[in-house]
ROTORTI-929446 format. One record per residue (C-alpha): x negated, y, z negated. Coordinates in steps of 0.02 Angstrom, whole numbers, plus 50000, padded with zeros to 5 digits. Each point is the difference from the previous one (the first is absolute). Layout:
N
XYZ...
END
This chain:
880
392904464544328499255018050016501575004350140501144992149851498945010049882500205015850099501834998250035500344994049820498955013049920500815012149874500245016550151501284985850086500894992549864500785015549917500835007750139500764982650048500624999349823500905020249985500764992550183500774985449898500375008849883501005015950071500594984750121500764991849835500805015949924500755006850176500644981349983500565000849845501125016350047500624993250131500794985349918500565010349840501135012250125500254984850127501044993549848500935016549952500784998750176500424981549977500775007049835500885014550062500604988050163500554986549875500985014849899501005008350176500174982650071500934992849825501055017150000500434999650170500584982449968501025004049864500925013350098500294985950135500924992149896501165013649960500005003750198500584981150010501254999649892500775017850057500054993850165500894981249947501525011149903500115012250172499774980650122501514993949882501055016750034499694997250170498595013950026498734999450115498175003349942499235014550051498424995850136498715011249917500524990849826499744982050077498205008450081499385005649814500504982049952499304992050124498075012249973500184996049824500074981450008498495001950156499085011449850500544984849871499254987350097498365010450057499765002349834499844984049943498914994450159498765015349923500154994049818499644981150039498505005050125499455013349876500054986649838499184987150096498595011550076499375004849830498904991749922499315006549820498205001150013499685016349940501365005650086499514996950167501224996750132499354982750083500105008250178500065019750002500504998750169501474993449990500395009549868499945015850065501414994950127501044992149856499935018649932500375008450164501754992250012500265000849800499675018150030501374998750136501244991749915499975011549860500275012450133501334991950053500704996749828499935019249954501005002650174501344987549962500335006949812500295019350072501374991250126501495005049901501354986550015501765007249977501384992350088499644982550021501374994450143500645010050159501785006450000501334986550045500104992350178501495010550011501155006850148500285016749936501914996150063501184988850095501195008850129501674995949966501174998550165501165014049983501525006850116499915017150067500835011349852500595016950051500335015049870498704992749890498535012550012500575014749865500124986949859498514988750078499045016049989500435005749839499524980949954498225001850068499785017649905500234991549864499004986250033498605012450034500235008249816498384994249884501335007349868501434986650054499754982049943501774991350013501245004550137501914992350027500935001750143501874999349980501574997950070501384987850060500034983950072499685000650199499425018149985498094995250048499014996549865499274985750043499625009750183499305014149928498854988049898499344991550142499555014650099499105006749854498834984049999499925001650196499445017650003499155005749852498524989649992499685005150166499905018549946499234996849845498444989950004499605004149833500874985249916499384982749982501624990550018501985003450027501194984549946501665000350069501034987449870502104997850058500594990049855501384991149980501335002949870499854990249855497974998450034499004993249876498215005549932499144985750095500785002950181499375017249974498184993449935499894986750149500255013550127498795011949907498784985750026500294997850173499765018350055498434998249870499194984850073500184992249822499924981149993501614996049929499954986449865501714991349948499304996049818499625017149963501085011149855500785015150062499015006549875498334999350089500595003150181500525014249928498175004849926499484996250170501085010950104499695012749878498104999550006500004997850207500975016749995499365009049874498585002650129500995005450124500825013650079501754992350043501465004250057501554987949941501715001250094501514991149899501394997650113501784996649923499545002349792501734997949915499124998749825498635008449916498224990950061499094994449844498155002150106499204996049825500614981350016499705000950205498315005449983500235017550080498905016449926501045012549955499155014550091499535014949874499965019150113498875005450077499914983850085500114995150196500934984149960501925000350025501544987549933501485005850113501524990849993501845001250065501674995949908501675003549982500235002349820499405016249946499614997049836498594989050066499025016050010499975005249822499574981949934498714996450146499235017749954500065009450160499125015450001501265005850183501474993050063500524998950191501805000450057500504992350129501745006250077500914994550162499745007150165500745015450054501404998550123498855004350157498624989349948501284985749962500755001550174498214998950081499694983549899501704993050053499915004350184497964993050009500664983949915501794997550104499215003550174501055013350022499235011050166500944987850137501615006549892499685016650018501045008550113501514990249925500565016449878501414987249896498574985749963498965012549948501465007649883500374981649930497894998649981499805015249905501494995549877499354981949964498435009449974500705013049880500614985849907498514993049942499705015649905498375001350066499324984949923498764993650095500304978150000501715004150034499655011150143498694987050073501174986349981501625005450060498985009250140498964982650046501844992150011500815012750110498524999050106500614987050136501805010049982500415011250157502155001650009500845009849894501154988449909498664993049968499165015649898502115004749951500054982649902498355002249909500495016749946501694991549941498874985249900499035013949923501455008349941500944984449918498604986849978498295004950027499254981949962500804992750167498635009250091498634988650062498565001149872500885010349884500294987249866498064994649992499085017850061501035009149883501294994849892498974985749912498525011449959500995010349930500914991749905498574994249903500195018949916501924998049933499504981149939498375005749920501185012849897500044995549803501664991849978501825001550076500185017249946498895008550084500824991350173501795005549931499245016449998499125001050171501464992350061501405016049985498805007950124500494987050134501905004349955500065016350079499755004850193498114997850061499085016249940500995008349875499345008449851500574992849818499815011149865499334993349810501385006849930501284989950104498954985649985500045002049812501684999449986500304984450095498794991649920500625003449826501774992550069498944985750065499224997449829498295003150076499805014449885500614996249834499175006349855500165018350014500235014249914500625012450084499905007950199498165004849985499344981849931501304989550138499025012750121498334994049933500434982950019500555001750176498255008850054499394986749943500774985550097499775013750143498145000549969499704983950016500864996350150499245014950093498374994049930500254982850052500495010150184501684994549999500785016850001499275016750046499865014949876501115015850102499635013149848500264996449803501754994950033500224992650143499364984750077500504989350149499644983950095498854995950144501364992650114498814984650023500024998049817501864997949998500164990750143498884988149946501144999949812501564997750089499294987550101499524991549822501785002849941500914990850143498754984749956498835003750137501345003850127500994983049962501605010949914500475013450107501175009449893499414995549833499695019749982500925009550104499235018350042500975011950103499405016549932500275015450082500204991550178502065008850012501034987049970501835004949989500484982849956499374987249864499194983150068501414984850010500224991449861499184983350057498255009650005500135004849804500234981649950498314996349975499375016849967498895004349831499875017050051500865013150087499705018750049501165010850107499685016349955500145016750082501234991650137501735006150040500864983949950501645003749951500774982149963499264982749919500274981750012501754996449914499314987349867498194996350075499374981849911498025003649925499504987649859498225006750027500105018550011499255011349857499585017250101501265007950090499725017550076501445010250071499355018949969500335013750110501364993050109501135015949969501534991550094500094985049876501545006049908500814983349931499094983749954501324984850036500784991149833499224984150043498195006250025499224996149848500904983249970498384989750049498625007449960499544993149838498105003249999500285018550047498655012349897499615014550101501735008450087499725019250069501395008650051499035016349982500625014950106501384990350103501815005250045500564989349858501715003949908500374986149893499054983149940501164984450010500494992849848498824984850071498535009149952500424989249816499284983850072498015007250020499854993449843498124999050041499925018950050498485011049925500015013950127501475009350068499875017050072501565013050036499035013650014500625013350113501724990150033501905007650006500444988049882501475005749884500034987949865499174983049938500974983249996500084992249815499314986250092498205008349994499844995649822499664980850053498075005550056499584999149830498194996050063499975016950104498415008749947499965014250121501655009750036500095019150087501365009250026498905014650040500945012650126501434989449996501185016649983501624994950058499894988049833501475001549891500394986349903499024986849886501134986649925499644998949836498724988449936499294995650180498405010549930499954992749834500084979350064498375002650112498924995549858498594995850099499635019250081498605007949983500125012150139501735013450010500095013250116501635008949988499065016350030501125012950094501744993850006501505006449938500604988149898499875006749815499744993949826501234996049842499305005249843501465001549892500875016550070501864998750037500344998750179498444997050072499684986750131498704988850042499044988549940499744996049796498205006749947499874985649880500054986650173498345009250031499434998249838500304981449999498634996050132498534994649891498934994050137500145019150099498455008950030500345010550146501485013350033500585012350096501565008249926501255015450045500985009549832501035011450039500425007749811498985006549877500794985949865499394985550149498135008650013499995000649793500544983349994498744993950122498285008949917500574993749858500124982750041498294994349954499934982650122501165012450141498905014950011498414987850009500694991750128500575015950098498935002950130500765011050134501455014349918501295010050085500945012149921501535007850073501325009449932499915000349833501275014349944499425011549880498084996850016499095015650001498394997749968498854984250021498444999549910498734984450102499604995449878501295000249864500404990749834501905001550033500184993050192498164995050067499084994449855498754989649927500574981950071499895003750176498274998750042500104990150149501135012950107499095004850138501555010150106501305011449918501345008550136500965012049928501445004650137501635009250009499815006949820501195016950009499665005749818498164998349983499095014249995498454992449924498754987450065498575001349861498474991950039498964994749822501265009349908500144987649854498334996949910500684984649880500104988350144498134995250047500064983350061501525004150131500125002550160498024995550014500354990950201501095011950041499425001550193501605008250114501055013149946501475004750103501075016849969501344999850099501805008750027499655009649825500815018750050499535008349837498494988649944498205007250006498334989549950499355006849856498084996849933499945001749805498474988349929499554983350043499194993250186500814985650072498444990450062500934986650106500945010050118499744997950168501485006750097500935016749961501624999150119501115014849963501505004250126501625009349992499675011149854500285017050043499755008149834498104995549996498895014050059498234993549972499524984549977499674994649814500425015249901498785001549846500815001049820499195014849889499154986949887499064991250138499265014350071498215000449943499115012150098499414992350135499845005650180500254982350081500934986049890500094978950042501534995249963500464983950115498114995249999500464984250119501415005850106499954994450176501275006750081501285015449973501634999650094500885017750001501785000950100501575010550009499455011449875500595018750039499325009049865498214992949989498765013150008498424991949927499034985549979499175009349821500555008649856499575019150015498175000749980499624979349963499634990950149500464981949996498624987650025500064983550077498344990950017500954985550103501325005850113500024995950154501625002150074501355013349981501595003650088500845014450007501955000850105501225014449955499115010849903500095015750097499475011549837498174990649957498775010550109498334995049932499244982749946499205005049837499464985049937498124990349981499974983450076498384996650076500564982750059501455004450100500114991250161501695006450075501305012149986501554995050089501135014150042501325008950127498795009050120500935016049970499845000249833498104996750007499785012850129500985012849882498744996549849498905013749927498504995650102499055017149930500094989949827498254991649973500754983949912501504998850133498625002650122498824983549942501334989750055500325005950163499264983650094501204988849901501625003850093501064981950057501495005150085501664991449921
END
């Protein structure tokens, strides 16, 4: 009892008791912040769930694109769920480990670990919430790009280059490549997506597509999935493969090559971004039809042309085998032409090459050259390497006019230039071009049927008039035309090969077309049967000087007959029965008089006469019974007009008159009563589009424009020749103000064989003038010579402001090219020739555009070269 005592005793007790109790608040501490970590642990561990979640369903929309999920994204996953589940070990341990009794943990022991890894887990909480999770999936399981087998191209690199520059361009977003069938598009394409991804690692993916004509949105979206890796579902709407493609490449950096795009894509309903500049990715695509480009919204355009002739040859002779055939100097001859004749297209080259390959005599090479000539699709391969593919361009055309059209090219000799204007006309006689107006709308019209064939790369644009054919092109249409080679001689072309006689007669039986131009055939087939022929071409065979009586007794369907510049004398009275006739063309002929047979064509729409100066008689009423014309050129022949006068000759005006449907003419007068009566014939002098006036006894003085002779009706003139005038001292220029809608297309103005005529300026600018021809005048001694009232003072004075050309011959007393101290301006000259004008010494003139003077080289030499205006032009000398 007195140890107890002791120990018990009041010095023991208290210290035991401040223990306790700073034991019981340290305690109490301990749990209060032990539970703010459980708090804060059950806060990050509830957010960092939630954002799972997110994570999880981010990465189930990428799984169903067919994205892979990024490794570090799966890792935070994976700690978070390891943090979820720690968590709730600590919570449980931590609930069931306290015990309420005064807020005593039952075992502070254990407790103190519990707290050690809730301290760590909120660590590890606060380290998983700064993790910033982004981009959920890894890019596709892509390869960046399939090689494509591809034959070795030569002559490709310029445009392949030019391709990649623009590939390279952050600025460029759509590119087309363009040109004709079998001119290597489709090779130029797959060495692009051979090469460039090697060179430019930068991009994520390049998809080479070839698709097939008439593709559809889904072939297109089923190979975008394959290149993707997309898991192609048959019940899904277009609609949402679409949204799918679109969001796969959105994120991307792609390249996508369209081979063979003969309509606009709509990449909306494929699924394909447009790419907005500056951007890496690229949508390049090649075509035929140009007009592609605008409606796909190409930002640069590629041409593609054929190969030079050099580069051509190389490509034939790697692909025929040709070094054991070397030494042999008439293969080689035979080679090259076959090769020439491909017009350095590159399929034909490779095919006919691939087919002579095995050949080594020279009949052999002699015979293809022959085939090539006559028949091109008897070569081996020709029909399915060439002719087929392109034929899909003249069968993709937009109705049967547009082949009429592209077919005239295929009528003349391989190569040769056709001009709009020539096209024009035999178009309107076709009935191709109908409703006109006048020269300048029928013109309109034809550029436009030309447009589209050379955008569709049928034809090939020479300059703004001319145009010609690839001559695989019109192989490939006459091989169309004889029914794919089954009817040899259903058109007949033997243009400008020197024929001196006509085919037999048997080989026009089945003929729809025919072309023998610029031959020297002198005589035809006596009475030649053709119940299918509508074109036939004789122009420019200069012997033909008599067409047998019985030539155009069958030939019932006949439309298009030109006789243009032949030998021709007389038309047989036979001409009657072409009852369907629309086009005939004596232009240029010796013919004498026309049959009153002629008056039968009363559907003739186009009829010239142009040139046609040995003319001298016109039965009456042959002009008035061809109701149906809309097209007369009788412009420079002598055969005059009857307008009431006693004695006169010729035809009655009033035949002219009668032609209601006329919009197009081209007239001679010869009397001042003739050129009144015609300007005042309102529906005449609308219709008069090319004017010659000769003769005309007792005209002095000819105001263009005038209210007596050129007035107010003839707006639609666009060439006046004034010839052979002996009384006319006068040529005004604007002299009569009261006229101001006249005259307004006036473009060519010809002075010539006027002896006592001089050109006069008085007041008003012809703006339309393009050509100033003035010859055989040897009163005029300057060039335009100004009338007192128009002189205003100025220095340097416009008065042709878009004249093109200036033709100055045989005129002796020319001395200048201005009017005393006015020097003539013209802002777009560019040519001017000068022959037999020994007088004009200086060129003192503006024309800032000139390109050429053509001369005699003594005259030039004998110019005033210490003149400063003479001396500007002294690099534009062309020798005549």
């Amino acid at each position: 009892m007195p140890v107890l005592s002791s120990f018990c005793g009041a010095g023991c007790i208290g210290p035991i008791i401040t223990s306790l109790s700073n034991c019981c608040s340290q305690s109490c501490d301990y749990v209060r912040t032990y539970e703010e970590v459980m708090d804060s642990l059950d806060r990050d561990v509830k957010h960092l769930n939630s954002r799972s979640r997110d994570v999880t369903r981010d990465m189930d929309a990428a799984t169903r694109r067919g994205l892979n999920p990024k490794s570090e994204v799966l890792q935070w996953q994976q700690s978070v769920e390891q943090l979820d589940r720690e968590y709730a070990r600590i919570n449980r341990r931590f609930s069931g480990m306290i015990k309420c009794l005064c807020s005593f943990p039952v075992n502070l022991c254990s407790s103190y670990q519990l707290r050690r890894r809730a301290e760590t887990a909120l660590a590890t909480a606060r380290e998983l919430k700064q993790r910033v999770v982004d981009k959920v999936a890894d890019d596709l399981d892509l390869v960046r790009f399939v090689e494509m087998p591809n034959p070795k191209t030569l002559g490709m690199d310029q445009v392949f280059e030019e391709l990649q520059r623009h590939a390279t361009d952050d600025g460029v977003s759509i590119i087309g490549v363009h040109g004709m069938g079998g001119v290597g598009k489709t090779a130029l394409l797959r060495r692009f997506n051979n090469d460039f991804p090697k060179t430019h690692t930068g991009l994520d993916v390049v998809i080479l597509l070839e698709l097939a004509i008439d593709y559809k949105v889904e072939e297109i979206q089923r190979s975008l999935y394959g290149r993707l890796n997309l898991p192609w579902q048959d019940g899904e709407a277009q609609r949402d493969r679409a949204a799918r493609i679109f969001r796969v490449l959105s994120k991307l950096d792609f390249v996508l090559l369209l081979d063979n795009l003969w309509e606009p894509l709509n990449h909306h309903a494929v699924g394909i971004p447009n790419p907005e500049p500056p951007t890496k990715c690229k949508i390049i695509f090649t075509t035929r039809m140009e007009d592609v480009f605008g409606r796909m919204g190409a930002d640069k355009m590629v041409k593609m042309e054929c190969l030079a002739e050099e580069l051509a040859w190389d490509l034939f002779r790697l692909n025929a085998k040709m070094e054991p055939l070397s030494n042999n100097a008439y293969i080689l001859n035979q080679a090259r032409t076959l090769a020439m004749k491909c017009g350095g297209l590159p399929a034909a080259l490779v095919t006919i090459a691939q087919a002579m390959a095995s050949k080594r005599t020279i009949a052999e090479w002699k015979n293809a050259v022959s085939i090539m000539e006559d028949a091109p699709s008897q070569l081996p391969g020709m029909e399915e390497q060439v002719l087929d593919p392109l034929k899909l361009s003249y069968d993709r055309l937009p109705g049967d006019t547009l082949r009429t059209c592209a077919s005239y090219f295929s009528l003349v000799a391989e190569g040769c230039w056709l001009s709009r204007y020539y096209l024009r006309e035999l178009w309107v006689g076709e009935g191709i071009i109908d409703d006109f107006h006048g020269t300048s709308d029928s013109v309109f019209k034809a550029s436009y049927w030309l447009g589209v064939l050379n955008a569709a790369s049928l034809i090939q644009r020479i300059d703004r008039d001319y145009f010609r054919m690839h001559p695989m092109i019109r192989a490939m249409i006459l091989w169309v035309a004889s029914d794919c080679g089954k009817k040899e001689n259903k058109w007949l072309i033997r243009d400008r090969i020197g024929l001196v006689e006509a085919p037999p007669a048997e080989k026009w039986k089945v003929a729809e077309r025919i072309s023998l131009g610029w031959n020297r055939i002198s005589v035809l087939p006596e009475a030649p049967e053709c119940p299918d022929l509508i074109f036939l071409h004789l122009r420019d065979n200069e012997p033909l000087k008599k067409i047998p009586n019985g030539f155009f007794c069958n030939m019932p369907c006949l439309r298009i007959l030109d006789l243009r510049q032949t030998g021709l004398e007389e038309l047989p009275a036979g001409i009657g029965n072409l009852l369907q006739l629309q086009y005939l063309d004596l232009s240029s002929t010796r013919i004498r008089s026309l049959p009153t047979e002629l008056g039968a064509l009363v559907n003739l729409r186009y009829f010239s006469l142009a040139s046609a100066t040995y003319l001298r008689s016109i039965p009456d009423e042959v002009i008035s019974r061809l109701q149906g014309l809309q097209w007369l050129n009788m412009h420079n022949i002598s055969s005059g007009w009857r307008v009431g006068e006693p004695g006169e000759e010729g035809v009655r005006f009033e035949e002219l008159e009668s032609l209601k449907r006329l919009k197009v003419l081209g007239i001679s007068v010869s009397t001042v009563v003739a050129l009144r009566r015609l300007c005042g014939s309102q529906r005449v002098a609308a219709s008069t589009h090319w004017l010659q006036i000769e003769g005309c006894q007792g005209l002095t003085r000819l105001n263009i424009p005038s209210t007596d002779h050129l007035g107010e009706d003839m707006r639609h003139t666009i060439q006046i020749r004034l010839l052979a005038m002996n009384e006319l001292e006068e040529v005004i220029i604007g002299g009569d103000l009261g006229v101001g809608a006249a005259l307004l297309n006036l473009e060519y103005l010809r002075l010539w064989s006027l002896p006592k005529a001089k050109l006069v300026w008085k007041a008003r600018r012809l703006e339309s003038i393009q050509e100033l021809l003035i010859e055989d005048c040897r009163e005029i001694d300057r060039l335009i010579r100004l009338d007192d009232d128009a002189k205003d003072g100025s220095e340097t004075m416009i008065l042709f402001p878009n004249l093109k050309r200036i033709m100055l011959r045989r005129l002796p007393a020319m001395e200048n090219l201005s009017d005393g101290n006015v020097v003539y301006a013209f802002p777009k000259l560019e040519t001017m020739e000068v022959q037999g004008c020994p007088n004009l010494k200086k060129l003192a003139l503006v024309a800032k555009e000139m390109k050429e003077i053509k001369c005699e080289i003594s005259w030039w030499e004998n110019l005033d070269w210490e003149d400063d205006r003479t001396k500007s032009f002294q690099h534009l000398f062309k020798q005549m």
